[in-house]
N, C-alpha and C positions, 0 to 999 in steps of 0.2 A: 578598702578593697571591694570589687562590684562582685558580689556572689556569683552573676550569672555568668561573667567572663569564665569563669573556673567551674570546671566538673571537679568532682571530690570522690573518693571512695564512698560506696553507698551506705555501709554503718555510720559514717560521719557526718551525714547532710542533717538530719535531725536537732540535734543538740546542741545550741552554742559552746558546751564546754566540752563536747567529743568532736567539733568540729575544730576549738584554739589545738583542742591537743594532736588531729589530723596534721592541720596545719603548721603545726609548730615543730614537733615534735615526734610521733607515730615514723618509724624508720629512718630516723637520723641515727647514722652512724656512731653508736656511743662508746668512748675510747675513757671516761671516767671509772677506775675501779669502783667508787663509794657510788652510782650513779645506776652503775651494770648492777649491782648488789642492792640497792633500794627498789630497781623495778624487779628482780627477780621475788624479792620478798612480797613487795603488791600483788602481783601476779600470783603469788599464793595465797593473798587475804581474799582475791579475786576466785581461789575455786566454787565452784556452784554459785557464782555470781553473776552481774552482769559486771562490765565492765566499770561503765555508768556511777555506780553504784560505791564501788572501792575512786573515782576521778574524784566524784564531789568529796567524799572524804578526807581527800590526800591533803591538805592542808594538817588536817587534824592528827594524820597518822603521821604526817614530819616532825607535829606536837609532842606526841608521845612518846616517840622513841627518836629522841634527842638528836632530830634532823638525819634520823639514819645513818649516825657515826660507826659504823662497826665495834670501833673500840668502846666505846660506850657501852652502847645495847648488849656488848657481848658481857657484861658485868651488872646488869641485870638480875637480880633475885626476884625470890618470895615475894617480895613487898611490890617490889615491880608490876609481877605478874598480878596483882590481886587490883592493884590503881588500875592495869591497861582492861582489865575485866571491868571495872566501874566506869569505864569513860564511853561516853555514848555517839561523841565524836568520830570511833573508831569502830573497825568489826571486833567484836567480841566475840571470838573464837579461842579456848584455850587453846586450842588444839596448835593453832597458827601462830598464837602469842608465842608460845615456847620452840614452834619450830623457827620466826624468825629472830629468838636470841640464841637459841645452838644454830642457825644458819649464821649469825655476828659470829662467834666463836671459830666457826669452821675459818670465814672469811680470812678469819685474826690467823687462826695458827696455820694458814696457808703464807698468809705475811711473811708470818716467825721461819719458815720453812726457805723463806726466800723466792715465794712462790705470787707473782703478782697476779690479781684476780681479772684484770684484763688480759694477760697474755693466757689465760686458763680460758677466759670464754672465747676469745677468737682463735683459739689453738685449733679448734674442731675445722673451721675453712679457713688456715692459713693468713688468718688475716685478713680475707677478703671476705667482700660483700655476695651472698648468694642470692641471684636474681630470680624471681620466679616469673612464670610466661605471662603473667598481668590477666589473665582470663580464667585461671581456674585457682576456684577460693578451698585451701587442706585444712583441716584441725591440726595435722599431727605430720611427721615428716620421717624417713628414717634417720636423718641427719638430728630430730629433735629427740627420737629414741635412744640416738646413740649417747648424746648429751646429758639426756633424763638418767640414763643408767649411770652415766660416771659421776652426776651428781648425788645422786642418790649412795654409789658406792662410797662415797665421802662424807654422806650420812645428813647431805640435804633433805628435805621436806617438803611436802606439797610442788615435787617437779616433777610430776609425770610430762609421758611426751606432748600431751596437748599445750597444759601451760607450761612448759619450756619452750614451744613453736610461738604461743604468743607472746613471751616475752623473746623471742629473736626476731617474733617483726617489731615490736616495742624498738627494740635498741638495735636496729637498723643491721643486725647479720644478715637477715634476708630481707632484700626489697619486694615488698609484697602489695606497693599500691597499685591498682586495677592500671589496665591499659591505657585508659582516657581520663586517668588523677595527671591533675596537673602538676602533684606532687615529685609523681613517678620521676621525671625527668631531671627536679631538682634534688631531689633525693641521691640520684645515682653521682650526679656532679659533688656533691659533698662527698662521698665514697671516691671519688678517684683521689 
């Protein structure tokens, strides 16, 4: 693919592997519960981070917590917690260790509930994809506050409004690639 034919959102021109993920991936509409639940959890290993940073890792952290199964991670112990602190592979954050095996947990007994975790995330816009005007770049959204609060009332972790806004352009609820991404266009087509 000729680079120059394509404009790209401007965080992504940099780095071949923020750029596969641009391209690949960044705003596609994600309809996978275990999938909407692995990036929600990144995106918390991601706070006070860069991006960058939690991408090149991801390999390692599918490593560690056994491909991001819910039902797994959420049976997680002591022992667990002490290996995912020794691995260098990963962020080494207790704090995020533990909130993403009670966020596995939560997943789980929303399951048990009869409660599936994609009709939970796209419950907030009906299903639909929320387009934003391609020109003006938010941290944070009301629609990501209102999200952050019922997650959090559920007793998620690390989902304040900012990273719940980034993991909604993550997984494609809101199309947020710039006016002149070339992605912009085929992004919304996969959305209809």
């Amino acid at each position: 693919m000729d680079d120059h034919a394509h404009h790209r959102c401007g965080w992504a021109q940099s780095d071949p592997l923020m750029r596969a993920y641009h391209d690949e991936e960044w705003g596609v509409p994600q309809r996978d519960p275990r999938m909407l639940w692995e990036m929600l959890m990144l995106e918390g290993f991601q706070a006070g981070l860069a991006w960058i940073i939690v991408l090149r890792k991801r390999q390692a952290f599918r490593a560690a917590f056994a491909g991001f199964e819910p039902e797994t991670v959420a049976r997680f112990g002591a022992a667990d917690i002490e290996r995912l602190m020794a691995d260098p592979g990963i962020v080494r954050a207790r704090a995020k260790i533990e909130a993403t095996i009670r966020g596995a947990q939560i997943f789980c007994e929303m399951a048990e509930r009869g409660e599936d975790f994609t009709d939970f995330c796209w419950s907030f816009t009906d299903g639909k994809v929320v387009k934003s005007d391609g020109h003006s770049w938010v941290a944070s959204s009301l629609l990501s506050e209102r999200i952050s609060k019922e997650m959090k009332r559920r007793g998620f972790k690390f989902v304040g409004p900012t990273i719940v806004y980034a993991w909604m352009q993550a997984v494609g609820i809101v199309n947020d690639h710039s006016a002149g991404c070339f992605r912009r266009a085929e992004v919304e087509r996969l959305a209809s």
